[in-house]
N, C-alpha and C positions, 0 to 999 in steps of 0.2 A: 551420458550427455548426448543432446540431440547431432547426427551427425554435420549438420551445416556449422557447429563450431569448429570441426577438423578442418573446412572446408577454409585451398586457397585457391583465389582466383587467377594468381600467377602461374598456378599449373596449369592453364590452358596453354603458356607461351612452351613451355618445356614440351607438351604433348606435339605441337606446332613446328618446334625444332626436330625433333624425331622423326617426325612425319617426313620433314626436308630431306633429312638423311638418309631414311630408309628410302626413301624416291628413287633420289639421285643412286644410289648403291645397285639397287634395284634396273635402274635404267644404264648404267654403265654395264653390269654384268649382265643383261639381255643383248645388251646389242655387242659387244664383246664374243657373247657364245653366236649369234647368229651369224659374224663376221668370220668367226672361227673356220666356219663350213666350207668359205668361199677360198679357193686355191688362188694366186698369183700363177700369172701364166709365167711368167722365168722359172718359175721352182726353187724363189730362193726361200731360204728359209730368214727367221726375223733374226740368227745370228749373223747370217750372210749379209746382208741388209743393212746391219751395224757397222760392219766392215767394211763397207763399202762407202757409206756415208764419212764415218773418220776420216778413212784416208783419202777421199775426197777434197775434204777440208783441211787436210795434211794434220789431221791427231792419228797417226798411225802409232805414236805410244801407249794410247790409251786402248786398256787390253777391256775384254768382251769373256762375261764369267758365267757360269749358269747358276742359277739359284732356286733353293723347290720353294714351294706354293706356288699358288696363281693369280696373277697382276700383284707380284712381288716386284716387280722392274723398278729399276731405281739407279742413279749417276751417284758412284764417292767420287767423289771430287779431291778429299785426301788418300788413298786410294789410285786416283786415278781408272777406274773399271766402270765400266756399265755390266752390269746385272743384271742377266735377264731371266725373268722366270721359267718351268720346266712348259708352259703353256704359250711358252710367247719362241724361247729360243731355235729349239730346232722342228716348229712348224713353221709351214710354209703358205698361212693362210695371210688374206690379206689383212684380219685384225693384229696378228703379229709384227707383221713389217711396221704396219702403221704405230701399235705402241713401242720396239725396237727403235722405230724413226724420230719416235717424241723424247725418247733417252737422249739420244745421239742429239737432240736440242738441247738439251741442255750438258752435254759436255760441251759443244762449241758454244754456248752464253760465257762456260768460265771461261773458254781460249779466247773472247773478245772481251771479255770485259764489261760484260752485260751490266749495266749500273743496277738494277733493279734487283739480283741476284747476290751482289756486291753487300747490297743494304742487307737484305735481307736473312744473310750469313751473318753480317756483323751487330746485330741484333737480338742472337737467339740466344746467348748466356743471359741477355736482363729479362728475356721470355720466358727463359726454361726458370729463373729465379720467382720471379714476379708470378706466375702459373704458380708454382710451390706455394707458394705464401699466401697466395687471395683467398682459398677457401677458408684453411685455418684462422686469417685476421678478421674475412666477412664473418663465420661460426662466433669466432670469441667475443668481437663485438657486437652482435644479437645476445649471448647470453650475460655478455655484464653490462647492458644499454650504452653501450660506447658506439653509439650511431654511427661517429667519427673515422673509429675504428672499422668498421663494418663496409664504409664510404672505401677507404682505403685498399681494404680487399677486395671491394666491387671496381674498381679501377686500374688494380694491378690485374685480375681477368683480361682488362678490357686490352690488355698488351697481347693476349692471345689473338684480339681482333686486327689490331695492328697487324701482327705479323701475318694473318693470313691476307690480308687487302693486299700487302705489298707482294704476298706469293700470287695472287691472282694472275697479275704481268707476267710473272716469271712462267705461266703454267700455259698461257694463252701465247706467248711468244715461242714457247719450245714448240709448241703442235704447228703455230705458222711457219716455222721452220723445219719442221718437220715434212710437211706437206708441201714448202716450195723445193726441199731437196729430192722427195719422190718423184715430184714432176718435171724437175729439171734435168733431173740425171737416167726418168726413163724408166724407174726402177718401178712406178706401179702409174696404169693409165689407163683413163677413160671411167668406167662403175668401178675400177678398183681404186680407184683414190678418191674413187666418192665414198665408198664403202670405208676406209683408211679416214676418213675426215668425218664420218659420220659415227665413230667409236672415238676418235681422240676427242669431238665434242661431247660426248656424253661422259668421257673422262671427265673434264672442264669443268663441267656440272657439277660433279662432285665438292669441286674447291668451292664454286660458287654456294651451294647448298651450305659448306661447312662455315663460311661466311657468315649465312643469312640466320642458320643454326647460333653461333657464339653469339652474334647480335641479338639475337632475341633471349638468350642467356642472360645477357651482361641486361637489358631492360630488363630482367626477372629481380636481377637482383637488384638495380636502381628503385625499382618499384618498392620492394621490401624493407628498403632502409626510406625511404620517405614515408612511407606508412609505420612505421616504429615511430619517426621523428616528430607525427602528427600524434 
C-alpha cells in the first residue's frame, strides 16, 4: 500500500513535544555544567548551604541526605530529608547552592503551608489513577469504535495536565525563594546569584516544556477521536 495511507498527521504534534523536551533537558543541563565550574567564594558546598538555609528558617529537623546520580535532588516531605545529588551535595559551585537552595524551597512551602503545594499533593492518587487508565480506555475505544470511550481516556490524560499547571507555582515559588534566601542571608552575591538564578531558570523550563509537551499530547489525542467520529 502507498505509504501516505500509514500516514498521521497528528504526529507532527508528538514530534513537537519531544522537541520541547529535548530543549529544555538540553538547556538545564548546559547551563547546569557551566555553573558547575564557577566556585562560591565562601567554600560552601550545596550541603552546607541546605543547612544553613533550614535552620534559618528554624527546620533544623529536616535532615540533608546524599543521593547518586545527577540533578537527583528532591524534598520527601514524608521523610522529612532533602536529597541531594553526588553533583550538587558536596560541591561547592555556585550551580549547586543554587539547586540545594531551590530544595530548601520547598521544604519551607510545606512548613508554611504553601496552598499551591497543598493541592497539588492532594491530587496525585486521581492522577496517578487517571494516568493508568487513559491509554488503555483511549486504545480500547479506537479499536471497538466506542468514540466515547476513547473521549474518556483522552480526558483522564488530560488530569496529567492538570497536575502539572498546578506544579508550575510550586516550582517557580521554590526558586524565588530560593534566591531571595541566598541573597538575604549573604550566602551567594553579586554574578554568583546571577549565575544561581540563571540554572534555577533553566530548571523552570523544564516544568514549563513538560506542560507544553502534555498539552500537545492531550490535542493529539482530541484530534484522533473527532476524526474517528467524522
Amino acid at each position: 500500500m502507498p505509504f501516505y495511507y500509514y500516514y498521521d498527521p497528528t504526529y507532527v504534534l508528538v514530534i513537537a513535544a519531544f522537541l520541547l523536551t529535548l530543549f529544555a533537558s538540553f538547556g538545564v543541563k548546559s547551563t547546569f555544567n557551566k555553573y558547575s565550574s564557577v566556585r562560591n567564594a565562601r567554600g560552601m558546598t550545596g550541603a552546607d548551604a541546605a543547612r544553613r538555609i533550614l535552620d534559618a528558617n528554624g527546620l533544623s529537623g529536616v535532615q540533608i541526605q546524599r543521593v547518586s546520580g545527577n540533578l537527583t535532588d528532591h524534598f520527601d516531605p514524608k521523610a522529612n530529608v532533602i536529597r541531594l545529588s553526588d553533583s550538587v551535595y558536596s560541591s561547592d559551585s555556585v550551580a549547586a547552592i543554587g539547586v540545594a537552595a531551590h530544595e530548601c524551597g520547598h521544604a519551607v512551602q510545606y512548613a508554611r503551608d504553601y496552598a499551591p503545594i497543598k493541592l497539588r499533593n492532594s491530587i496525585v492518587p486521581v492522577v496517578n489513577i487517571g494516568n493508568a487508565l487513559s491509554m488503555p480506555l483511549f486504545l480500547l475505544g479506537l479499536i471497538l469504535g466506542m468514540t466515547n470511550l476513547a473521549l474518556a481516556g483522552a480526558l483522564l490524560f488530560g488530569l496529567v495536565l492538570v497536575f502539572q499547571l498546578i506544579t508550575l507555582p510550586v516550582e517557580f515559588n521554590a526558586s524565588s525563594r530560593a534566591l531571595r534566601i541566598l541573597d538575604e542571608r549573604g550566602l551567594l552575591y553579586g554574578e554568583e546569584l546571577k549565575g544561581a538564578k540563571k540554572v534555577l531558570k533553566a530548571a523552570a523550563m523544564t516544568y514549563v516544556a513538560a506542560v507544553a509537551s502534555t498539552a500537545l499530547q492531550l490535542l493529539r489525542l482530541l484530534m484522533i477521536v473527532n476524526r474517528r467520529r467524522d
